[in-house]
MIDODREN-602524 format. One record per residue (C-alpha): residue in three letters; x, y, z. Coordinates in steps of 0.02 Angstrom, whole numbers, plus 50000, padded with zeros to 5 digits. Layout:
<nodes>
<node rest="ALA" east="X" north="Y" up="Z"/>
...
</nodes>
This chain:
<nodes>
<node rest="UNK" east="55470" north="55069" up="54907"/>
<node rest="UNK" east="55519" north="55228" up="54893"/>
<node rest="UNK" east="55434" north="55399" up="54946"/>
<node rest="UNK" east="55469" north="55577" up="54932"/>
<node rest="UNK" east="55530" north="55719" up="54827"/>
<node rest="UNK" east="55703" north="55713" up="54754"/>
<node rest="UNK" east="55780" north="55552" up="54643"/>
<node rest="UNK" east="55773" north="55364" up="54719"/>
<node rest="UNK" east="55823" north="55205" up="54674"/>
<node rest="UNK" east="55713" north="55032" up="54687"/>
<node rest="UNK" east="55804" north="54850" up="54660"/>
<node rest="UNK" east="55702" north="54715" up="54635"/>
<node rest="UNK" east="55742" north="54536" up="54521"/>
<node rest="UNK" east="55901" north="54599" up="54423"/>
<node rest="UNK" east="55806" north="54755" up="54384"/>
<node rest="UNK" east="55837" north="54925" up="54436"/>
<node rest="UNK" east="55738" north="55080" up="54434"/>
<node rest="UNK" east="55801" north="55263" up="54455"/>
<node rest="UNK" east="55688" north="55408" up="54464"/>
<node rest="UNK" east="55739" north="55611" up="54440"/>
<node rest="UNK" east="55629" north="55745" up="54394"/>
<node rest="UNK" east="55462" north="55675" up="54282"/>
<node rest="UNK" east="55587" north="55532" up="54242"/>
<node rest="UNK" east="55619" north="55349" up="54282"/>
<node rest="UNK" east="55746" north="55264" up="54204"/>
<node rest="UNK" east="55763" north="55057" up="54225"/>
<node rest="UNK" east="55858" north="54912" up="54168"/>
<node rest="UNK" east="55930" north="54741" up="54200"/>
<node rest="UNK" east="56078" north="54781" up="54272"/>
<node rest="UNK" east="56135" north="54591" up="54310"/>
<node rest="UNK" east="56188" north="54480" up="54165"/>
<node rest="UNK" east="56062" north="54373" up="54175"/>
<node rest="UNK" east="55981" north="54372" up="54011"/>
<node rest="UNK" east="56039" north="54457" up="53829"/>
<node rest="UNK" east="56111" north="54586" up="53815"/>
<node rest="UNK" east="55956" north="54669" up="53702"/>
<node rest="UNK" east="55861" north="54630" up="53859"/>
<node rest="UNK" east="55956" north="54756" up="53937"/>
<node rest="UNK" east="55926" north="54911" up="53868"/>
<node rest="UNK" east="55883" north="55068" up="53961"/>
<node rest="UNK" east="55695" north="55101" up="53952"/>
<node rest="UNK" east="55651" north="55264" up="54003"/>
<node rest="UNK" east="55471" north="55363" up="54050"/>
<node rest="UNK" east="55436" north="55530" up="54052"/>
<node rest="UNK" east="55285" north="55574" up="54174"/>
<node rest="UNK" east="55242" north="55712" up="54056"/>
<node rest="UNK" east="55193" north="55587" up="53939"/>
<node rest="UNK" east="55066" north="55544" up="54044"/>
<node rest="UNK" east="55003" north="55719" up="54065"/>
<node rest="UNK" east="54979" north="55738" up="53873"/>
<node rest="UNK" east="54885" north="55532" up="53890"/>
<node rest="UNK" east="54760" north="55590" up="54006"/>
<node rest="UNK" east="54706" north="55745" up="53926"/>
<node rest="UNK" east="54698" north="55647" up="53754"/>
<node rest="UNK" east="54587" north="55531" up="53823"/>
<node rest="UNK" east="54485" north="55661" up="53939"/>
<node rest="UNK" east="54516" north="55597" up="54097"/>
<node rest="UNK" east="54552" north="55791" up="54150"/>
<node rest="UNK" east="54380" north="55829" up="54212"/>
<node rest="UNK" east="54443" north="55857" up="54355"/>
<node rest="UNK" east="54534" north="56056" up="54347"/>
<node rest="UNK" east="54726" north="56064" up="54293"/>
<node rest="UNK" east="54862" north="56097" up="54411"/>
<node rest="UNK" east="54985" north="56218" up="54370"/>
<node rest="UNK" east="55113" north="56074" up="54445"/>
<node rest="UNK" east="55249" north="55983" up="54391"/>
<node rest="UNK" east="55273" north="55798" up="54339"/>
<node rest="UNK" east="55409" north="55767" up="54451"/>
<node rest="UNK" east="55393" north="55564" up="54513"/>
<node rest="UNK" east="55344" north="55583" up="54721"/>
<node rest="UNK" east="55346" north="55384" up="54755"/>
<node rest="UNK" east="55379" north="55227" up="54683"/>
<node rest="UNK" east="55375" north="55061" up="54714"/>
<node rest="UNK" east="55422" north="54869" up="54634"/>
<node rest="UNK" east="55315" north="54744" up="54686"/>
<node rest="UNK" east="55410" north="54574" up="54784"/>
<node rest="UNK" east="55410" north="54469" up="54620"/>
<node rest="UNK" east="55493" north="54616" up="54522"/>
<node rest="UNK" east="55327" north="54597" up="54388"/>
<node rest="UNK" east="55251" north="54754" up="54419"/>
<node rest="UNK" east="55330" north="54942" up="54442"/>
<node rest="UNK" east="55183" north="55086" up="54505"/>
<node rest="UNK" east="55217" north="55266" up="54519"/>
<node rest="UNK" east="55129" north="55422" up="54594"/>
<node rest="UNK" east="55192" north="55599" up="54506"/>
<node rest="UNK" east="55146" north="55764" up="54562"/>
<node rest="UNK" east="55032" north="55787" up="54444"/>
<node rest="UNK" east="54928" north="55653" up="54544"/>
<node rest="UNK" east="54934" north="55539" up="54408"/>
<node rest="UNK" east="54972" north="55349" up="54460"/>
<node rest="UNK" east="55063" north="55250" up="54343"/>
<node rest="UNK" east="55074" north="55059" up="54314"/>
<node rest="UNK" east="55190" north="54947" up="54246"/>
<node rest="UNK" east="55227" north="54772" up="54201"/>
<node rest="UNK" east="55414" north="54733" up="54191"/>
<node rest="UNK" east="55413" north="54574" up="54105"/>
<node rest="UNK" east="55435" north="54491" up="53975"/>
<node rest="UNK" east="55480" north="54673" up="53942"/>
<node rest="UNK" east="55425" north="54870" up="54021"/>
<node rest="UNK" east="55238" north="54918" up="53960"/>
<node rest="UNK" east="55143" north="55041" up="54028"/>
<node rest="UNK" east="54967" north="54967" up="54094"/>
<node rest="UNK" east="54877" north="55102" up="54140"/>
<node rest="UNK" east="54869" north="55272" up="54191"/>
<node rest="UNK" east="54750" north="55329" up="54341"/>
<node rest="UNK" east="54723" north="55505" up="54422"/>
<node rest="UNK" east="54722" north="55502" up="54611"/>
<node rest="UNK" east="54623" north="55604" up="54732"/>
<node rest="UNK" east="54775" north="55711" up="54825"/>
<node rest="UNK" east="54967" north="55699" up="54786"/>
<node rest="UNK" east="55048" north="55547" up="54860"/>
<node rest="UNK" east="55193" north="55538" up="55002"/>
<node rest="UNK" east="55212" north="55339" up="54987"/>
<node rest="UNK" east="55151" north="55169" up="54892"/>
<node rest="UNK" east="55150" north="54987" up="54921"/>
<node rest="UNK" east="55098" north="54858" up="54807"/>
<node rest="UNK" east="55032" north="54699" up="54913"/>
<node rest="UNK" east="55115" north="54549" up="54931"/>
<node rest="UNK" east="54970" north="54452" up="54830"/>
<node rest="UNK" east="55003" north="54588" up="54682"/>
<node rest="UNK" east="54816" north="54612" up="54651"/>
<node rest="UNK" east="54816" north="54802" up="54734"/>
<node rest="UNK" east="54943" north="54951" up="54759"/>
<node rest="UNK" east="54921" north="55048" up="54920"/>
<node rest="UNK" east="54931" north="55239" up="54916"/>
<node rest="UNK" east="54966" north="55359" up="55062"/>
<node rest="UNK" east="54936" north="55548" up="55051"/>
<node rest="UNK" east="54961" north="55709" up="55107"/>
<node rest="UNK" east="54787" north="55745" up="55169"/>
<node rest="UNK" east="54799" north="55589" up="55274"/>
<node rest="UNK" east="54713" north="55448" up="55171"/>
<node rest="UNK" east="54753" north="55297" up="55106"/>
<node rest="UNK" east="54676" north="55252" up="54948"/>
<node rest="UNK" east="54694" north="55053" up="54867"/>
<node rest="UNK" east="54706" north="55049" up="54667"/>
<node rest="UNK" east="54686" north="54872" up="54594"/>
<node rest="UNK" east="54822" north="54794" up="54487"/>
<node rest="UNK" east="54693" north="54658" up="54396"/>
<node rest="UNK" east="54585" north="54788" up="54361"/>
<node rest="UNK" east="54706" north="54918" up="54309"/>
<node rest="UNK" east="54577" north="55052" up="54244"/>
<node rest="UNK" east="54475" north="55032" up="54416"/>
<node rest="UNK" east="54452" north="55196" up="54536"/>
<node rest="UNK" east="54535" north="55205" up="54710"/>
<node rest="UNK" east="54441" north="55147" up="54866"/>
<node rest="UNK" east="54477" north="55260" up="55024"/>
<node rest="UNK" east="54544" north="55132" up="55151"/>
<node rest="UNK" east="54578" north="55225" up="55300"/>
<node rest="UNK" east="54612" north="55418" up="55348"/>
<node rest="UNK" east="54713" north="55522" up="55468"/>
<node rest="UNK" east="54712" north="55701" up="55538"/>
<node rest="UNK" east="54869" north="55745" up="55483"/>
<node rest="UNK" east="54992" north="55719" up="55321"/>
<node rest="UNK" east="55049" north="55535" up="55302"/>
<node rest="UNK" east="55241" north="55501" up="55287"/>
<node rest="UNK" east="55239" north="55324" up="55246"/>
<node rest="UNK" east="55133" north="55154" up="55219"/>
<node rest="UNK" east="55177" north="54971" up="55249"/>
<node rest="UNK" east="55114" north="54806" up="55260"/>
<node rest="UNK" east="55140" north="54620" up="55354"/>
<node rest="UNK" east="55219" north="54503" up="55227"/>
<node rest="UNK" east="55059" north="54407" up="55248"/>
<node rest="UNK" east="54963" north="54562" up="55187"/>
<node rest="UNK" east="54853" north="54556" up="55355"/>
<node rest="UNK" east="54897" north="54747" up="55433"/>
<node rest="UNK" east="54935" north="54899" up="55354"/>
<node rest="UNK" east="55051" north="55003" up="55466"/>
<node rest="UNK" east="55039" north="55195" up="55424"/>
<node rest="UNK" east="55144" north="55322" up="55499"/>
<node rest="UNK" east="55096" north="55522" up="55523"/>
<node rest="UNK" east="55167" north="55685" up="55554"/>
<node rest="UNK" east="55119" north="55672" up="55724"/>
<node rest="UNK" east="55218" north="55557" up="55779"/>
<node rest="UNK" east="55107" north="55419" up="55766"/>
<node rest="UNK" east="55109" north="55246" up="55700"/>
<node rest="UNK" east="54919" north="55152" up="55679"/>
<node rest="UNK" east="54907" north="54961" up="55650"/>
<node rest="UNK" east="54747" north="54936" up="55545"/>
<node rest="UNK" east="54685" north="54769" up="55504"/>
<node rest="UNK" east="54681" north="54758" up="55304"/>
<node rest="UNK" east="54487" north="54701" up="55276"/>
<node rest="UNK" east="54433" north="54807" up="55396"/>
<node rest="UNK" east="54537" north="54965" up="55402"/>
<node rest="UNK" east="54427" north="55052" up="55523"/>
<node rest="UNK" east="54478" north="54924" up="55659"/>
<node rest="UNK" east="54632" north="55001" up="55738"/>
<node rest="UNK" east="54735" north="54855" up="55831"/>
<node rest="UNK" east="54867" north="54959" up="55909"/>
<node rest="UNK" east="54952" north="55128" up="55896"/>
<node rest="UNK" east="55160" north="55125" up="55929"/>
<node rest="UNK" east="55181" north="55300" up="56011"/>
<node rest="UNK" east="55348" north="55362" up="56063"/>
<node rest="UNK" east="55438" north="55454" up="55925"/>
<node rest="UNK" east="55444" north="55646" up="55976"/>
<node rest="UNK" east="55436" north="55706" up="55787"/>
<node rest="UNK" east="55357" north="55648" up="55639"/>
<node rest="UNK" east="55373" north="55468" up="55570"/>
<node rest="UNK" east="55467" north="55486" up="55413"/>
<node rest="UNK" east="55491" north="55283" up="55386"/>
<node rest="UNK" east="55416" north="55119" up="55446"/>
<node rest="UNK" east="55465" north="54931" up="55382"/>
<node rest="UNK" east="55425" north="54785" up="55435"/>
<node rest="UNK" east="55535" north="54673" up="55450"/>
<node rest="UNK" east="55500" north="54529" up="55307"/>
<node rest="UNK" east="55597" north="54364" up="55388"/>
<node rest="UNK" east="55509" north="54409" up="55576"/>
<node rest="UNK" east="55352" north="54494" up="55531"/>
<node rest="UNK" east="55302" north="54549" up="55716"/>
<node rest="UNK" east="55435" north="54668" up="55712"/>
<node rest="UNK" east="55422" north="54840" up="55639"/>
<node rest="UNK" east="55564" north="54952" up="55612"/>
<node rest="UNK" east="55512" north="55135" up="55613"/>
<node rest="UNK" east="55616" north="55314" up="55606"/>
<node rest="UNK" east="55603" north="55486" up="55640"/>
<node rest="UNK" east="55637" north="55654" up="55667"/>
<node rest="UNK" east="55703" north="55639" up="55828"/>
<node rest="UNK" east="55857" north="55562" up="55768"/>
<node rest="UNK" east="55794" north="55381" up="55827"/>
<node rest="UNK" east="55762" north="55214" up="55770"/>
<node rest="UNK" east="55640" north="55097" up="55849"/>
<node rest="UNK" east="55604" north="54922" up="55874"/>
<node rest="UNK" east="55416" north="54878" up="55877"/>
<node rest="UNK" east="55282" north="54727" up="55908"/>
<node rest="UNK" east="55177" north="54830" up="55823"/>
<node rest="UNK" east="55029" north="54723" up="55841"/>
<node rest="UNK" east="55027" north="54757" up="56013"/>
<node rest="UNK" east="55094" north="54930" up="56023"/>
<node rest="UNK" east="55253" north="54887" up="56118"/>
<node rest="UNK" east="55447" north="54982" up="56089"/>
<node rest="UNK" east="55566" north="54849" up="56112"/>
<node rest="UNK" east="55701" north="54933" up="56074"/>
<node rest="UNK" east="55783" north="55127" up="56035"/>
<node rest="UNK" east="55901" north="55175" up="55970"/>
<node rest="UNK" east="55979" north="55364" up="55963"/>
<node rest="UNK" east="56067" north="55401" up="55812"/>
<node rest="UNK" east="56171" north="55570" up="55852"/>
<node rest="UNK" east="56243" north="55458" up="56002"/>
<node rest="UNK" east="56349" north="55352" up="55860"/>
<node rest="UNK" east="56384" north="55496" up="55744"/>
<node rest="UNK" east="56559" north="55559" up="55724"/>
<node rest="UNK" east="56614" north="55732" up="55782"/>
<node rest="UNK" east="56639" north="55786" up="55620"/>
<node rest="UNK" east="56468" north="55715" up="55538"/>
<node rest="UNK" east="56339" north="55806" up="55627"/>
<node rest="UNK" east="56314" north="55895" up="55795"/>
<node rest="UNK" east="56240" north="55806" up="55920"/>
<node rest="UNK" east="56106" north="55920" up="55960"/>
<node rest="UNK" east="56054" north="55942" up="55780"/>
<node rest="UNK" east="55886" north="55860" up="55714"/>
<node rest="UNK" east="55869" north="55763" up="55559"/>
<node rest="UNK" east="55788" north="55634" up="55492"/>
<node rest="UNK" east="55826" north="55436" up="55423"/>
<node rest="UNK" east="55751" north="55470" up="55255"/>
<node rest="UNK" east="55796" north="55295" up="55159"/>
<node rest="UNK" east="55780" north="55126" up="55245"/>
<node rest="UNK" east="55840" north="54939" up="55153"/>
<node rest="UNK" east="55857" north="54784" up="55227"/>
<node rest="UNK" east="55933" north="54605" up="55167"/>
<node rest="UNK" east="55876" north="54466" up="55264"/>
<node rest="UNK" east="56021" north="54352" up="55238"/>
<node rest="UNK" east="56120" north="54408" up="55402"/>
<node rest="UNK" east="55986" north="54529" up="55450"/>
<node rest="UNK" east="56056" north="54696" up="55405"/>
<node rest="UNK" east="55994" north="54852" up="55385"/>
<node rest="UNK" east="56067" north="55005" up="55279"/>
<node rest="UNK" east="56006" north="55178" up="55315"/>
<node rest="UNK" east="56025" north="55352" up="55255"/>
<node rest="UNK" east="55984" north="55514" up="55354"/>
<node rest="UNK" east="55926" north="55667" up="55301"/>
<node rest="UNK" east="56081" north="55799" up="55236"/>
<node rest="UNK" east="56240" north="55678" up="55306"/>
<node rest="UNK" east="56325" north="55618" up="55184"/>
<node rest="UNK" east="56347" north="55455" up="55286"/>
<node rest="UNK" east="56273" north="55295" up="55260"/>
<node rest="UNK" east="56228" north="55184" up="55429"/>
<node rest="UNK" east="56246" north="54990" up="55424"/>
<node rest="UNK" east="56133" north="54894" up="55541"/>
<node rest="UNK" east="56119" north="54708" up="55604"/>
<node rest="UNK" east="55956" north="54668" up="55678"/>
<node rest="UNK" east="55975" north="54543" up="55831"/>
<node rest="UNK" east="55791" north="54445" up="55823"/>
<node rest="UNK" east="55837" north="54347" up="55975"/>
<node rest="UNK" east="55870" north="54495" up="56097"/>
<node rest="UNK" east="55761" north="54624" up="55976"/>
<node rest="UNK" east="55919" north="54735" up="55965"/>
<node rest="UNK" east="55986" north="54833" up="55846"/>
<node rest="UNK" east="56194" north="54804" up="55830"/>
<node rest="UNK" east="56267" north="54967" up="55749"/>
<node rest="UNK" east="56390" north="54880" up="55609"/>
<node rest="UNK" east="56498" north="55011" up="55508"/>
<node rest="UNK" east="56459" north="55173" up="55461"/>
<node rest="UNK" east="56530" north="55227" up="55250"/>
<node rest="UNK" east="56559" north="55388" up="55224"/>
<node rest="UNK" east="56516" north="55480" up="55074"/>
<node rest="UNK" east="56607" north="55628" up="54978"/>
<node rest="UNK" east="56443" north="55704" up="54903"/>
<node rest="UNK" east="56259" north="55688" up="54961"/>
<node rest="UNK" east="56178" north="55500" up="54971"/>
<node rest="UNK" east="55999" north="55522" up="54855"/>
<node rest="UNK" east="55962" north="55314" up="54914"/>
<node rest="UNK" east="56012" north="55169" up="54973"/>
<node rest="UNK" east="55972" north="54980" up="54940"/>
<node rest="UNK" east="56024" north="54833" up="54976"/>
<node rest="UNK" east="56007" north="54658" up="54869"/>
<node rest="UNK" east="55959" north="54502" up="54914"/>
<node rest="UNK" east="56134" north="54410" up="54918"/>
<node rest="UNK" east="56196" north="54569" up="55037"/>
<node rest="UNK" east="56273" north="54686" up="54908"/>
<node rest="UNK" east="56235" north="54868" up="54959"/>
<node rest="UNK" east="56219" north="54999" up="54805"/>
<node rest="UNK" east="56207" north="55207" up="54847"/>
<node rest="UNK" east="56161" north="55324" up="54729"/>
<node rest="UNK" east="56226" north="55496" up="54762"/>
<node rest="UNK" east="56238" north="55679" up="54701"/>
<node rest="UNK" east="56392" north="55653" up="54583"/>
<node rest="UNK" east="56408" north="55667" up="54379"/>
<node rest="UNK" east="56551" north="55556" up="54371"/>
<node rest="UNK" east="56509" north="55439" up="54510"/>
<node rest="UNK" east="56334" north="55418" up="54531"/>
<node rest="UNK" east="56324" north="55249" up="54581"/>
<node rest="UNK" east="56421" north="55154" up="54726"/>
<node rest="UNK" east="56440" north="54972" up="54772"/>
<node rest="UNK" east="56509" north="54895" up="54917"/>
<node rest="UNK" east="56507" north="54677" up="54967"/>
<node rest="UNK" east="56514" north="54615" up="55121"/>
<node rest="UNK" east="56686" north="54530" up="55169"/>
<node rest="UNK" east="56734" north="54475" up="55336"/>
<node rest="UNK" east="56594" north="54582" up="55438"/>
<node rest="UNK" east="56629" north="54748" up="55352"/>
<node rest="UNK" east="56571" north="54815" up="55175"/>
<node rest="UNK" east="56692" north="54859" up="55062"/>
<node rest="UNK" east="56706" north="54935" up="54898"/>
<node rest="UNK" east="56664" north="54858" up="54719"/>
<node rest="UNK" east="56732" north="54934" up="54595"/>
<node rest="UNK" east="56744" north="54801" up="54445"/>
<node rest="UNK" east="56578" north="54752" up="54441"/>
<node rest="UNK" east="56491" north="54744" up="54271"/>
<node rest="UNK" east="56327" north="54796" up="54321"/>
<node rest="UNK" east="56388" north="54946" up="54396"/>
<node rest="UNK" east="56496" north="54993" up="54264"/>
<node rest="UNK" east="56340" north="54972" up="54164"/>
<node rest="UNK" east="56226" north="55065" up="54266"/>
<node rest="UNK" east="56346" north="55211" up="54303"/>
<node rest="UNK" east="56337" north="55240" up="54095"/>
<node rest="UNK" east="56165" north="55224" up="54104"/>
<node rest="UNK" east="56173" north="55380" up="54245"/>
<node rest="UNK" east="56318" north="55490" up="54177"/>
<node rest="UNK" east="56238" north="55502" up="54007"/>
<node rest="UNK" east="56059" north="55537" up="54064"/>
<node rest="UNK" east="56115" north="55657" up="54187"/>
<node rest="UNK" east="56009" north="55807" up="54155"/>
<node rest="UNK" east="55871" north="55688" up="54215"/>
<node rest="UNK" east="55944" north="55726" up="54391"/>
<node rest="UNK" east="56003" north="55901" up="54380"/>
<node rest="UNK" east="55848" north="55994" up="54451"/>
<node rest="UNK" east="55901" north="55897" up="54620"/>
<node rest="UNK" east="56048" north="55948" up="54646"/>
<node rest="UNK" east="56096" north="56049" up="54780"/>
<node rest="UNK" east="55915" north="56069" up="54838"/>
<node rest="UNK" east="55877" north="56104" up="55019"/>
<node rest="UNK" east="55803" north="55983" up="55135"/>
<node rest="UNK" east="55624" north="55910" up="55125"/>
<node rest="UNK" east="55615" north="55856" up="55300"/>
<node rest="UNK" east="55639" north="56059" up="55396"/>
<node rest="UNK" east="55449" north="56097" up="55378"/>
<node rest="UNK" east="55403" north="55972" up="55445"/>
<node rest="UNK" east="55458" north="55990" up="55637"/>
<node rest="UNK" east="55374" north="56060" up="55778"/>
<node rest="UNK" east="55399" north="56233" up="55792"/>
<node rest="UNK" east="55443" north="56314" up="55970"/>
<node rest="UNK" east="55389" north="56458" up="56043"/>
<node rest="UNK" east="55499" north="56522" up="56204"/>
<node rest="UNK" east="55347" north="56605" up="56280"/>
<node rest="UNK" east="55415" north="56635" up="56442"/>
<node rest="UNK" east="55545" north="56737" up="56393"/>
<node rest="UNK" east="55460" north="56842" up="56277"/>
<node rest="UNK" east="55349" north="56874" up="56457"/>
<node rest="UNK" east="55505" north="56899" up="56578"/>
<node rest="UNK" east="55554" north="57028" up="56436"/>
<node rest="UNK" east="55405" north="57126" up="56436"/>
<node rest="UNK" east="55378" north="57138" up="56627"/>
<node rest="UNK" east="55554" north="57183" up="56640"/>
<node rest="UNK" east="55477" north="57322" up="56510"/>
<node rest="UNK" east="55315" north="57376" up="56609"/>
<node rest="UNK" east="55446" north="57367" up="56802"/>
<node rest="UNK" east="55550" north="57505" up="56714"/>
<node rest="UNK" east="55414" north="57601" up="56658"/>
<node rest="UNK" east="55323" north="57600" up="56817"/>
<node rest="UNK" east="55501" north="57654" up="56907"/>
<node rest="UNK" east="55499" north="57801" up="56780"/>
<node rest="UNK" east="55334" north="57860" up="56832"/>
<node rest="UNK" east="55382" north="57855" up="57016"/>
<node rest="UNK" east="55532" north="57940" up="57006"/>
<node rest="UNK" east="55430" north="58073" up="56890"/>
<node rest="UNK" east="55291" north="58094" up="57005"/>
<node rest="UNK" east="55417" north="58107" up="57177"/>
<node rest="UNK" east="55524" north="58226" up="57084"/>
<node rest="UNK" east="55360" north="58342" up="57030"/>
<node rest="UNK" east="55287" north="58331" up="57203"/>
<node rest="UNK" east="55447" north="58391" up="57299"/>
<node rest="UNK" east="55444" north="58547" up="57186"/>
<node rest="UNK" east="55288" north="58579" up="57223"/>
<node rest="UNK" east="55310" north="58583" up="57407"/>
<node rest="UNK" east="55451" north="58683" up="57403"/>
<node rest="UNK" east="55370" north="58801" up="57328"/>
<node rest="UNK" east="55241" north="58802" up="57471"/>
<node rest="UNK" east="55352" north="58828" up="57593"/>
<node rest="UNK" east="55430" north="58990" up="57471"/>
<node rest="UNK" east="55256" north="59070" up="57475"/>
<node rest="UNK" east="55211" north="59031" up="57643"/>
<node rest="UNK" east="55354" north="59135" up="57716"/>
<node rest="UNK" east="55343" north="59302" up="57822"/>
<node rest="UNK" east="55381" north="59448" up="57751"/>
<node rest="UNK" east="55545" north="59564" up="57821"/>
</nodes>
């Protein structure tokens, strides 16, 4: 799953999915099958603008917005690919035997996450008026239900691997646990973060745990049916000197995880640094692992399923990186065919991503502003004290001249 603007990257099943601008661009990139089966399939977004309008679907008024992709997502079989665009159109597609569009829905407000379920019958949508709308899969043409709502903008959606709870995370630095057939019935809240929840997960091989982030620099350990922290973890106390201040605030903006050995790769907000996790079920701890520096901006990160960790970053030449595990620590891949074969893929479709480049963060909006009131106050008393002290001295020196001017008048005459 991935959520929010700028380009991302999905793995799922050999197949990989890169999105930039009103464009996603997928293929097999592991020589699995023939080659023909591996060609590059692209999808512009505005192609569904022009769909829509053809087939009058735009009752509703025309935005003046763009088609860039906001959120996409694979679901766990790899069969079906949904996206959300900003021109609130959600997009479905079945991957196999090979990519066809299914359907093309509008949706109510523009989208800040999806999830498709683990059954594959409905794809979960979270917005930025703080719903979350379902959109069925075997009834593609269907309308959204409203599921559940918050007061404020949703970050990010998830759901138990037995599709039981959906988890939703807020602006306000909460994190509700909703049972699925009856969203209304809140089980627990997990409260703790000081900023907004930018990304929850739960974890697939011990589903009681949840793994959330924020914009307080931490990561958390939940069991989130209950509510409880198990574990924090502060991530400006393992950055280097040289990779971010410590008293700066950013956010963990891409979360992966591989189950076989339990790690966890993340990438935060505007450091070019990617942070390796293991996740310690017994003692529900997170072990810190390695941390892979980066010579140009990380866009995602994701791990595979046999441990392999791929980054795609903000370089032309180099947009794609892979690194395998050996002997506890990841290391560079250079050889490998399917990145060799994806990198193409990238370099020659570059203009796809050029719009993204060098843009500002998404996340500096979004924290809680502060307001120093008490010195503005000390200021302005200090203000009204030296004002008063001017009238006093004012009125003193004007009464003394008037008395010695009495005491002129009042005296006798030679």
């Amino acid at each position: 799953m991935v959520g929010g603007p700028g380009p991302g990257m999905g793995l799922r099943g050999g197949l990989m999915a890169v999105s930039g601008g009103s464009k996603v661009l997928a293929a097999r990139y592991q020589e699995l099958r023939a080659s023909n089966d591996g060609d590059l399939f692209v999808y512009d977004c505005v192609t569904a603008n022009k769909r829509t309008q053809e087939k009058g679907q735009a009752g509703q008024p025309t935005d003046k917005a763009s088609n860039d992709i906001l959120a996409f997502a694979f679901s766990s079989s790899g069969n079906y690919f949904a996206l959300t665009d900003d021109n609130k159109h959600l997009i479905l597609f079945r991957t196999k035997p090979s990519w066809e569009c299914i359907s093309i829905r509008s949706v109510v407000r523009r989208s800040t996450s999806l999830i498709i379920t683990a059954a594959e019958d409905k794809i979960l949508i979270a917005d930025k008026s703080g719903d979350v709308y379902s959109y069925s899969i075997t009834d593609p043409q269907a309308a959204g239900k409203l599921e559940l709502g918050h007061l404020s903008l949703l970050m990010d959606v998830a759901l138990s691997p037995d599709d039981q709870y959906i988890l939703t995370a807020d602006r306000d630095e909460k994190i509700r646990v909703s049972l699925t057939r009856a969203p209304h019935n809140i089980v627990a809240f997990c409260l703790g973060h000081k900023e907004f929840v930018s990304r929850i997960f739960v974890i697939p091989d011990y589903p009681d745990l949840l793994l959330s982030a924020s914009g307080d620099c931490t990561l958390r350990l939940w069991e989130y049916k209950s509510g409880k922290e198990v574990y924090c973890c502060h991530l400006n106390s393992i950055s280097k000197p040289d990779a971010t201040n410590n008293d700066k605030k950013y956010a963990v903006s891409r979360i992966s995880y591989c189950c076989q050995g339990s790690n966890i790769a993340i990438l935060c907000d505007c450091i070019p640094t990617v942070y390796i996790f293991q996740l310690v079920a017994d003692t529900q701890q997170l072990i810190h692992k390695q941390q892979i520096p980066l010579n140009h901006k990380g866009w995602d990160v994701a791990l595979e399923e046999t441990g392999e960790l791929w980054i795609f970053q903000e370089n032309k030449v180099t947009p794609l990186l892979l690194y395998g595990p050996m002997d506890g620590q990841w290391q560079p891949v250079n050889d490998d065919k399917g990145l060799l074969k994806m990198s193409k893929y990238l370099h020659d479709n570059w203009t796809v991503f050029e719009g993204s480049v060098g843009t500002d963060s998404c996340y500096h909006t979004l924290y809680k502003a502060s307001f120093d009131n008490m010195t503005t106050y000390l200021q302005k008393k200090e203000q009204r004290l030296q004002q008063q002290q001017k009238r006093k001295r004012k009125e003193l020196q004007h009464g003394t001249n008037g008395q010695n001017k009495k005491i002129k008048t009042g005296e006798p005459p030679l």
